[in-house]
C-alpha positions, 0 to 999 in steps of 0.5 A: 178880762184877760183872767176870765180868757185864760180860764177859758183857754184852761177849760178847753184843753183835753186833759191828757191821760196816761198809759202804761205799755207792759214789756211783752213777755217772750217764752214758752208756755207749759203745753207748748213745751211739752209739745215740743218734747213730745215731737223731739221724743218721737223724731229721735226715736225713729231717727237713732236706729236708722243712723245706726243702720247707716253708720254700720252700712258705711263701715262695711262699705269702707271695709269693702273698698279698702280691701278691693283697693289694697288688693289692687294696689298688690296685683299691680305691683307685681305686674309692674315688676314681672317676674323678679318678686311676689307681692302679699296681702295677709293679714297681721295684727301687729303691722309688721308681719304676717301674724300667725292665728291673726284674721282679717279683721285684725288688719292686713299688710301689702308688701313685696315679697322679694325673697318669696317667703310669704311673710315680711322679712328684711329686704322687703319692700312694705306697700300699705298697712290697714288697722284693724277693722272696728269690733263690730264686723267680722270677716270669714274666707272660702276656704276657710283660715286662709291669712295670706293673699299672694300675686305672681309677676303676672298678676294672677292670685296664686292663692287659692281663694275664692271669696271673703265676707265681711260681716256685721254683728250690729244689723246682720248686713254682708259684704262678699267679695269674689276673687278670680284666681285666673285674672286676679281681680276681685269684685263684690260679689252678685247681691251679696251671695257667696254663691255667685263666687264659684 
């Protein structure tokens, strides 16, 4: 009795069957890297130039600023101490001197011209010294050749000088930078025109 109930109990079982899940497997596919290559490929190509535009922009722009700001830094020193000395701004290629054959792009000194000399010599006072400009841009006077800026106690330019242009080699953008020798005061000129200096 009890062998024929556990035949029956045994028969009414489901049987179990097993399965097997397979790990999914992550990645790309061929085409999909392809794809992504090919769209890379293209943002990049367009991205590089416009990155270059804007990098050379901001070094013009920096350019710019610096020397406005330096020549500032040079009007107000000489105001600030009327009419016992000078201050220069010129450009020198070593950072300490006034450097014969140097150009604007080969960085520039301010300092108080305490013995009216025109170049730094002992018992001037040293203001600020800026490094050369990056090999890319190039800077040019009207007139021309002239590598020496200088302020009476009144702040005026004594200097006869209108503008000065930085250029960039890489994308042909300018920077012109008008100066009155009136006020002494400089300024970027009108839409970039030299022109607009006179």
């Amino acid at each position: 009795m009890h062998g024929d109930d556990s035949k029956q109990k045994m028969s009414s079982e489901t049987p179990r069957s097993c399965v097997f899940l397979l790990p999914k497997e992550n990645g790309f596919t061929l085409i999909e890297l392809i794809i992504t290559l090919t769209v890379v490929g293209i943002l990049t190509a367009i991205a590089v130039p416009a990155l270059r535009q804007f990098v050379e922009s901001s070094r013009l722009t920096t350019a710019t600023n610096d020397f406005i700001g330096d020549l500032s830094l040079a009007r107000i020193e000489a105001m600030k101490r009327g009419t016992v000395s000078q201050t220069v701004v010129c450009a020198s290629s070593n950072g300490t001197s006034c450097t014969t054959g140097s150009t604007w792009q080969d960085g520039w000194i301010v300092f108080v011209d305490a013995d009216a000399s025109g170049n730094f010599n002992t018992g001037d006072t040293g203001l600020k010294i800026h490094e050369a400009l990056p090999a890319s841009l190039t800077a040019t006077t009207n007139p021309a050749g002239t590598i020496t800026l200088t302020f009476n106690g009144m702040g005026y330019l004594v200097t006869s000088l209108s503008s000065l242009q930085f250029t960039s080699a890489n994308n042909n953008q300018q920077r012109v930078i008008c100066l009155s020798g009136g006020t002494g005061r400089a300024m970027v000129a009108a839409n970039n025109n030299v022109s607009s200096c006179t």
